[in-house]
C-alpha positions as CSV (number, residue, x, y, z in Angstrom):
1,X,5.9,-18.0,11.2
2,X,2.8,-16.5,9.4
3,X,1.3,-15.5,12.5
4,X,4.3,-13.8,13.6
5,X,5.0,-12.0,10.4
6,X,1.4,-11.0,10.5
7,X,1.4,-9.3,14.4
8,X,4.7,-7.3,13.4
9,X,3.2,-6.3,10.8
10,X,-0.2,-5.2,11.5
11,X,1.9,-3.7,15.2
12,X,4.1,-1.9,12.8
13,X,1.4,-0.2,10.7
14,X,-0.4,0.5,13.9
15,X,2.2,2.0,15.4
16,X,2.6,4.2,12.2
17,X,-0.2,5.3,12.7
18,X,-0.6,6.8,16.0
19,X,3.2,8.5,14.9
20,X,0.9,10.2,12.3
21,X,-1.9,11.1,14.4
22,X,0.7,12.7,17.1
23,X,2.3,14.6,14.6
24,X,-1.0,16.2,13.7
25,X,-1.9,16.9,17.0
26,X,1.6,18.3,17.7
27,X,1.2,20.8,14.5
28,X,-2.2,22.2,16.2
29,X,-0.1,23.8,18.4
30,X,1.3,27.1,18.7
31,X,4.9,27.7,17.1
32,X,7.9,29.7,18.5
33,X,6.2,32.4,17.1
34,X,3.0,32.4,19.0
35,X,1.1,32.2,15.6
36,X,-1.4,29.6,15.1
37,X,-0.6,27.3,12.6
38,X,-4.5,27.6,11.6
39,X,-3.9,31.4,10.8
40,X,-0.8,30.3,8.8
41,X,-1.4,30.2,4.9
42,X,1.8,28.8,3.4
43,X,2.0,25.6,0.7
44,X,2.2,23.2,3.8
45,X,-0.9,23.9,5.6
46,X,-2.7,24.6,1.8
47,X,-1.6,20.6,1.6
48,X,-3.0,19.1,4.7
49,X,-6.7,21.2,4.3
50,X,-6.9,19.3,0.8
51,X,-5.7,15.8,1.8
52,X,-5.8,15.2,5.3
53,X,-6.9,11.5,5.2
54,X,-3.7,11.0,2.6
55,X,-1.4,9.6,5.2
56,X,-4.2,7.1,6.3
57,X,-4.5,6.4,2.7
58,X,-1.2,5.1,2.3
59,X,-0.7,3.3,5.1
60,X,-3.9,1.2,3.9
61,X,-1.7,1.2,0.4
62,X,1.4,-0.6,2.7
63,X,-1.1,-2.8,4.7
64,X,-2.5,-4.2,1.0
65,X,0.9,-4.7,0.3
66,X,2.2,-6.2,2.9
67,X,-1.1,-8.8,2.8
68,X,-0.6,-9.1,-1.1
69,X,2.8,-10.6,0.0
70,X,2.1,-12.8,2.6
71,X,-0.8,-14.7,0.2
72,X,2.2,-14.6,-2.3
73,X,4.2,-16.7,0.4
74,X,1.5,-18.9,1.2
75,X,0.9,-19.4,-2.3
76,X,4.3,-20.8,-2.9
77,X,4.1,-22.6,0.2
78,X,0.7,-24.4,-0.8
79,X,2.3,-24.9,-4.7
80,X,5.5,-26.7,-2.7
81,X,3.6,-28.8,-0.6
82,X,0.6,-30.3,-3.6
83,X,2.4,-29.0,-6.8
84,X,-1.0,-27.9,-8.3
85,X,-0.4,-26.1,-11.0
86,X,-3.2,-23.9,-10.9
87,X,-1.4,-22.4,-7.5
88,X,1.4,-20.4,-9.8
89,X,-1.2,-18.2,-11.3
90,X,-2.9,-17.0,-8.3
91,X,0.8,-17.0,-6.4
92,X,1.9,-14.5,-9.2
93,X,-1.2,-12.3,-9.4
94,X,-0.6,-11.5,-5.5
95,X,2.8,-10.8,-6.2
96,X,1.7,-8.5,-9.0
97,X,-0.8,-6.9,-6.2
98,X,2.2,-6.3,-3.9
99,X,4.1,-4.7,-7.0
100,X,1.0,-2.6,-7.9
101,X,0.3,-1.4,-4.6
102,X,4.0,-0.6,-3.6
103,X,4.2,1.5,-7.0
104,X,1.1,3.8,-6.4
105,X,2.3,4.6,-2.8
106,X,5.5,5.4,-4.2
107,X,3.9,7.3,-7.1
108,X,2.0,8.7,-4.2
109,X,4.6,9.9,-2.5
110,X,7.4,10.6,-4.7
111,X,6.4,13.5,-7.1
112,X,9.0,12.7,-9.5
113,X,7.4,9.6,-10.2
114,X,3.7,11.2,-10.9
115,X,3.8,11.0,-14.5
116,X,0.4,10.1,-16.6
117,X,3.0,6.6,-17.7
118,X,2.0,6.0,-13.7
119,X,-1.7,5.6,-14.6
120,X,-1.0,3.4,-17.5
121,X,1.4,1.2,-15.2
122,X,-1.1,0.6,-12.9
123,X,-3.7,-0.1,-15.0
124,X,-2.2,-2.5,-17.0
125,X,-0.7,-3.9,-13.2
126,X,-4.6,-4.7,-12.8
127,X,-5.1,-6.0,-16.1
128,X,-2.4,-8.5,-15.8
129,X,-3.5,-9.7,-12.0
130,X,-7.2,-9.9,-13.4
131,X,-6.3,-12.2,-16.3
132,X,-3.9,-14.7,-14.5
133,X,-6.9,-15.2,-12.1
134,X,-8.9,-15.4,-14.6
135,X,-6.1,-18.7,-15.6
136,X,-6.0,-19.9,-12.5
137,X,-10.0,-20.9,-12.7
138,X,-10.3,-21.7,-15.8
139,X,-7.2,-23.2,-17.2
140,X,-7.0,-27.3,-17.2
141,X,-4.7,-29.2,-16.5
């Protein structure tokens, strides 16, 4: 089941990507109006000359993701299967992961959300993962 849910997903982000990469190549072209959308100087094209490795950026941001939730599911699954308690520590911090990552690529991409809170949130997201690891090794039984 794993391996399955890991193929569709690493096929899935793949295939995201090379949509991405077509869409650039598509945009070098030539418009309707025979101008070269290099010689164009509106918001859009402004954009894409400051951050063109953005959309790469955030389909690394849903790849962690994704990954962050798988280990979540295998950390259940290993918690169900020995009851260790230790397990429920690192099993939330990846869910944490997941929630952190998920939040800066919609930060990312929804300006709305782009508030200096968003930097706070995150940080704290980090803080939180970082000390229930930090449980996970160190707390006895």
């Amino acid at each position: 089941m794993s391996d399955y849910l890991l193929f569709s997903s690493l096929s899935f982000f793949l295939s995201w990507l090379i949509r991405q990469v077509e869409a650039n190549l598509d945009a070098d072209e030539p418009d309707e109006t025979g101008i070269d959308p290099d010689e164009k100087m509106d918001a859009a094209s402004i954009q894409m000359e400051v951050e063109p490795l953005e959309p790469l950026e955030q389909a690394i941001k849903i790849a962690i993701a994704a990954f962050s939730i798988i280990l979540f599911g295998l950390s259940i699954s290993a918690y169900k299967k020995t009851g260790f308690k230790k397990i429920v520590y690192a099993a939330v911090a990846f869910g944490l992961f997941a929630v952190q990552m998920l939040y800066d690529y919609l930060v990312d991409s929804i300006e709305a959300l782009d508030i200096p809170l968003s930097d706070i949130v995150i940080t704290s997201i980090t803080l939180a993962i970082l000390t229930l690891f930090f449980f996970a090794v160190v707390r006895k039984k």
